[in-house]
N, C-alpha and C positions, 0 to 999 in steps of 0.2 A: 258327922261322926268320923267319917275316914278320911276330910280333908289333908291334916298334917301329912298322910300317905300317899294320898293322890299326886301334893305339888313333888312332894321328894321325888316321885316318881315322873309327873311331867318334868319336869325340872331334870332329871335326868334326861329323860327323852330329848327335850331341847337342846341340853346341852351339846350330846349325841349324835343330832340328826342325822348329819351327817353320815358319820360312820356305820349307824345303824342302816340307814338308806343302800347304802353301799353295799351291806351284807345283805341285804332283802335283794336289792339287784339283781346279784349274785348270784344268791341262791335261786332265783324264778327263773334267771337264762340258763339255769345247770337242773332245772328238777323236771326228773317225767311226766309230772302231771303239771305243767305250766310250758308245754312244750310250743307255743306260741309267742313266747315270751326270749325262746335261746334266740331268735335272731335282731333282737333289738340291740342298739349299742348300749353305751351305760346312758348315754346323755339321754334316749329316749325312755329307758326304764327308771331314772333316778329320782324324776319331777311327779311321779305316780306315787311315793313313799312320801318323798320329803315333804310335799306342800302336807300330810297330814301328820308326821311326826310336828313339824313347826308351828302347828296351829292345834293341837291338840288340848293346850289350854283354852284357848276359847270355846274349843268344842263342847269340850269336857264340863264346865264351869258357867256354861253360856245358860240364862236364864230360860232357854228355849232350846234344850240339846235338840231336838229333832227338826227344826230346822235347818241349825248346824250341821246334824247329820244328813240331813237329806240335801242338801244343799254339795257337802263334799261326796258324797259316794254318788251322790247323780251325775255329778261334772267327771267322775271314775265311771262311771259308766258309759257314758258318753264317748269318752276317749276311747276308752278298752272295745267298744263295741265297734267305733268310727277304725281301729287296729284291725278288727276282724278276729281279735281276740274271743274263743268259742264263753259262753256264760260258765261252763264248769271250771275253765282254768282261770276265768277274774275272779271266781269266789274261790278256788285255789289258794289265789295270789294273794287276797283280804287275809284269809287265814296265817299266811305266813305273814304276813304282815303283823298281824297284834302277837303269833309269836315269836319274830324277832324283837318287837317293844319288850314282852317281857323274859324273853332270855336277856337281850343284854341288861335288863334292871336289876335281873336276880346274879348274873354278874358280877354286877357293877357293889353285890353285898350289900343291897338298902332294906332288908331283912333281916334287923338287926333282934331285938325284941318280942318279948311274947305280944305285946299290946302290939308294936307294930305289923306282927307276924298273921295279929286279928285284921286289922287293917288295911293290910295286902290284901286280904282274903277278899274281905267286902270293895275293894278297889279294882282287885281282879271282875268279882261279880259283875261291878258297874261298867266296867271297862269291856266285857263281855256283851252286856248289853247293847251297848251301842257299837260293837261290832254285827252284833247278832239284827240290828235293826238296819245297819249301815247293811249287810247282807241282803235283807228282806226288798229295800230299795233298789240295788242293784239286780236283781230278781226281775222285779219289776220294771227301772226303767228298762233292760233287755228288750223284754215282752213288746212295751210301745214302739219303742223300735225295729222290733222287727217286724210289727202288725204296719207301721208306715208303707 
């Protein structure tokens, strides 16, 4: 149903990655509440965003999203926890995350139409989701980790 919105919208992200990485960076070495984050250089904050803006189609589109997702937010957990990164500022960090994906799309003006404007809607939802489960894992693997 909201395919044609999703890719305009991955598609955007891809195109992006980059740049959008960069402002997520950015933003988590400069925000109060990812204060674990300000002494990273960019090279070590930038591979935390990018690998999931660039794959975000497979995520997304993958016959088995929860895999996908559990698969990328556990290998972010992993890292963020192996950092000493505290659990509140890696799900901090998620959050800014899905909202620089959709600051820069709404941006970028691919909000163009009321059908589209539906479509964003239920894209955002989905897209929500699998933030909101991608959170749930990071939650979780923490937890294992710190019981080791």
């Amino acid at each position: 149903m909201y395919e044609g919105f999703a890719d305009k919208l991955i598609d955007v992200t891809e195109r992006y990655s980059e740049d959008i990485s960069m402002q997520w960076c950015k933003a988590v070495r400069t925000n109060p509440r990812t204060f674990s984050y300000h002494a990273m250089t960019e090279e070590e904050c930038y591979p935390r965003a990018i690998d999931f803006y660039k794959n975000l189609r497979r995520i997304y589109f993958s016959g088995k999203p929860y895999t996908e997702v559990n698969d990328y937010f556990s290998q972010y957990a992993v890292q963020a926890h192996g950092d000493g990164v505290p659990l509140r500022e890696a799900v901090y960090a998620l959050i800014m995350m899905r909202r620089h994906m959709w600051l820069f799309a709404e941006f970028q003006a691919i909000f163009v139409t009321a059908l589209e404007q539906r479509q964003a809607i239920e894209s955002i939802n989905a897209t929500i989701r699998l933030f909101d489960h991608g959170t749930y894992i990071v939650i979780q693997k923490y937890e294992e980790l710190n019981n080791k």
